[in-house]
N, C-alpha and C positions, 0 to 999 in steps of 0.2 A: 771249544767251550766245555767240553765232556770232562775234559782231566780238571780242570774248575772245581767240579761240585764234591770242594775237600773241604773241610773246614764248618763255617756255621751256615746252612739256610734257616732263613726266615718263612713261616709258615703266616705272610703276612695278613691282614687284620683287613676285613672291609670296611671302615669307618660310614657310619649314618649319620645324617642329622635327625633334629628331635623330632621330625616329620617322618623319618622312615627314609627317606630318600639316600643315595648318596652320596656323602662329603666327601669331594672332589677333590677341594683345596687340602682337606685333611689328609686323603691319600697320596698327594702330592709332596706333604710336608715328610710324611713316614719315608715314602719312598728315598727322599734326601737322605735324613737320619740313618737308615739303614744303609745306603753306600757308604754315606761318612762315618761310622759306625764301626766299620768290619766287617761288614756281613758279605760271604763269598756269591752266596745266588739267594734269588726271590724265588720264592713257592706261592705264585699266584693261581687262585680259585682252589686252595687247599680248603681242608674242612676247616681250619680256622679262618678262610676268608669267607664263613658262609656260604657257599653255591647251593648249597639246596635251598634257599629261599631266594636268591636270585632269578628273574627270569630270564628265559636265553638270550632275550637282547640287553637286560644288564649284565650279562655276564660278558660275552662280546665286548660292550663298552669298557668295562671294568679291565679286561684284559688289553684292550687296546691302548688304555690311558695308561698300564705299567710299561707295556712294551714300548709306548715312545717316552715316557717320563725316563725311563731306566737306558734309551737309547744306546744298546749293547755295551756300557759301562762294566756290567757285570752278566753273568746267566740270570734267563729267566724262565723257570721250571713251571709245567700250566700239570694242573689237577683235570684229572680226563679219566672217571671211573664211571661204571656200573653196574647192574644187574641184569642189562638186558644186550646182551653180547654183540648181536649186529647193528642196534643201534648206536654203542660205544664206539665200534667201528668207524660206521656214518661220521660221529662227530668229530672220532680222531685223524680223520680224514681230513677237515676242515684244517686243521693244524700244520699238516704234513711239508706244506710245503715254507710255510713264515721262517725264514731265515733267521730269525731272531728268539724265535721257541729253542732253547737247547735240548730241550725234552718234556715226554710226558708224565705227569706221574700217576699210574693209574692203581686206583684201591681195589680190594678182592672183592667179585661181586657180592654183595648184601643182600639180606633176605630172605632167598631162594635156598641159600643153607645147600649148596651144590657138594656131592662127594669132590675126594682132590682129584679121580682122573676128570673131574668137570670144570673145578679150578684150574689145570694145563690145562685143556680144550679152549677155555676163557680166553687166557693169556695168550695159548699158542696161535688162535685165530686173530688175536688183536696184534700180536707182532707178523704174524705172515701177511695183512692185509696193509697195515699201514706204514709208511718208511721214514721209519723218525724214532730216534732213543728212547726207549721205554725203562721207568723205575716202577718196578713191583712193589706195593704199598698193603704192609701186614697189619692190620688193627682189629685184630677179634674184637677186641671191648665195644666197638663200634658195628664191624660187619657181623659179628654173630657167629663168624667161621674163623678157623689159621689156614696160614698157606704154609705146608708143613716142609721140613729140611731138602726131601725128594724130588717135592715138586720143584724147588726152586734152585737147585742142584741141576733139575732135567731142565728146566726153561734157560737158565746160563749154558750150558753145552749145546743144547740143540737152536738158539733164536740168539742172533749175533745183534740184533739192536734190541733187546733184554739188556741192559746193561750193568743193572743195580737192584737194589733194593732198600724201603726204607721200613724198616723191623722196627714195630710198637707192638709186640706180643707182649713185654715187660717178661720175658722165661730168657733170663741170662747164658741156661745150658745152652735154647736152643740156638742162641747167637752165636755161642760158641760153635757149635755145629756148623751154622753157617761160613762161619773164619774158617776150619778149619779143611770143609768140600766144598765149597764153590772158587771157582778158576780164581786165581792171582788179580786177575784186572776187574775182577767184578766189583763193583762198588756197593760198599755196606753203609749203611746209617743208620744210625738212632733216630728213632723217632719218639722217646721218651728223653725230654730233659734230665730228669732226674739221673737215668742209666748211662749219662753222656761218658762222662769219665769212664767208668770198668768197659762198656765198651767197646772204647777207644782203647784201655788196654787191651781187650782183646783181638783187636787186627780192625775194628770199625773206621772209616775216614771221617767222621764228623754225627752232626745231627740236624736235622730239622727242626726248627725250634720254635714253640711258642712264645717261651721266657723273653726270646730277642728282640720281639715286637716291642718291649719296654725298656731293654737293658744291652743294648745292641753292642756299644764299645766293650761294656766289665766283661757277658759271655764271650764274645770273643776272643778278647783274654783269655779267658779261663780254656777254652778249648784249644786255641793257640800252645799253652803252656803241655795241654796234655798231649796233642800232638808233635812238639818237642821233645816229650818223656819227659817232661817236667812236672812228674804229676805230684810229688811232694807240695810244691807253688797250686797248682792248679786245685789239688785237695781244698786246699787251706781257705780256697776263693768262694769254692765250689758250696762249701758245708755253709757258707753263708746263706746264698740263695734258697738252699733245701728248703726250709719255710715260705720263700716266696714259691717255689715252685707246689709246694704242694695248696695253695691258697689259689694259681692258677686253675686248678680242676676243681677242686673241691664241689662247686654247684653247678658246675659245666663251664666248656672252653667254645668259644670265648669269651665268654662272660667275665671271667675271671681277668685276664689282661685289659679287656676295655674298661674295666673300672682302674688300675692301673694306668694305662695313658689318658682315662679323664687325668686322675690326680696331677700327673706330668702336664698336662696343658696339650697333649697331643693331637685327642681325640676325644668324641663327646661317650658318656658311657648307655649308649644305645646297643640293641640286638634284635632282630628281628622274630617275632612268633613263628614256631613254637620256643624257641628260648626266653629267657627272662634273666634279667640283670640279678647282680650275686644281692644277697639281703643284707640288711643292715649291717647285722650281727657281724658276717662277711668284709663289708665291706670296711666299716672303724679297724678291723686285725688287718686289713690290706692296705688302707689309709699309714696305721704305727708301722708296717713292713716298709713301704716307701719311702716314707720319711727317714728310717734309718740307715738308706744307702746311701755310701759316701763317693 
């Protein structure tokens, strides 16, 4: 399932109802949409599925209903981070042995603002103790830290289920870095929509993607095309979206997409506190962005 995770994941969406609870049926419907779609793997309990406002037994739930919904159709990739290192362990443990987990993907711990030999120590304890494919997951904007070239250079050579990484630093060079020392088989991804394309020129296999939670079949295309090296085609698609994608973040993700698949009928545009749905103002320029996809 490992050589799979080329092309587009879905960094999918927890769907609620207006009570907070949640939509089951609605998660159900995505998960279709998204196989039929094109989309290569699901990225469940990712930060745009919410988990931090999940409690551990809906998140269990939540994961349990993609894993038999998705019925090894496609990979299905489980978000499994922290800041408290043995704990992460603990959980990743629970994982280790579900046949049907292709892997895990865990974020740099947060908060703690750890030097990088405490980022390896992180890492290198989470791959020594648990026996299951681990994706390194780079998001300063969110954790507060990077996981800088060396580290992650030294985690791919010395930890053989280390096997990827998915880079949202948005620093092009350092991606470049990446492509150019870490081992041949190592798997790179974007984890910035927007950076999908350049990239993927650069030697990246795909991205993690929010945008697809709404636009499942067109992004796939579009990434399709550039993984052909058809990036001429692929451009041309690409510079479409750039407004929707920048409309995605704007007041926070996901807030952004779920007003988005309200429009589409997919799902209701709920979030749980502390987040808060995109504002008006927001919401009518994401309303005219919809409506002009063809």
């Amino acid at each position: 399932m490992i050589q799979k995770l080329r092309g587009v994941g879905v960094a999918l969406v927890t769907p609620f109802n207006t009570d907070g609870t949640i939509d089951y049926d609605a998660l159900a419907n995505l998960i279709e949409l998204q196989i039929n779609g094109g989309t290569s793997y699901i990225v469940a309990l990712g930060t745009t599925g919410e988990p931090a406002t999940l409690s551990k037994a809906e998140k269990s739930e939540v994961l349990e209903f993609i894993l038999q919904k998705v019925a090894g159709r496609i990979p299905v990739v489980v978000g499994c981070g922290g800041n408290n290192t043995a704990e992460l362990i603990a959980q990743a443990k629970e994982y280790e042995n579900d046949s049907r987990i292709a892997a895990l993907l865990s974020v740099a711990p947060f908060y703690n603002k750890p030097n990088q030999n405490g980022v390896y120590a992180h890492f290198k304890a989470l791959a020594d103790n648990v026996n299951k494919p681990i994706l390194l997951y780079n998001v300063p904007g969110r954790t507060g830290i990077n996981i800088s070239v060396d580290v992650v250079v030294r985690l791919a050579g010395e930890c053989k289920n280390i096997i990827g990484i998915k880079e949202a630093s948005g620093n092009v060079a350092q991606c470049m870095q990446l492509a150019s020392r870490c081992p041949k088989d190592f798997i790179l991804i974007s984890g910035d929509d927007a950076l999908t394309l350049p990239l993927i020129a650069c030697g990246f296999s795909g991205v993690i993607s929010v945008l697809q939670n709404a636009y499942p079949v067109q992004f796939s295309h579009i990434v399709g095309l550039a993984l052909d090296g058809r990036f001429a085609e692929a451009r041309a698609e690409h510079y479409k979206f750039l407004p929707i994608i920048d409309t995605l973040f704007a007041e926070g993700s996901p807030s952004g997409v779920k007003a988005y698949l309200e429009l589409q009928g997919k799902a209701k545009n709920v979030v749980r506190l502390p987040l808060a749905t995109v504002s008006d103002t927001l919401y009518a320029k994401i309303k005219t962005l919809n409506s002009a996809v063809k």
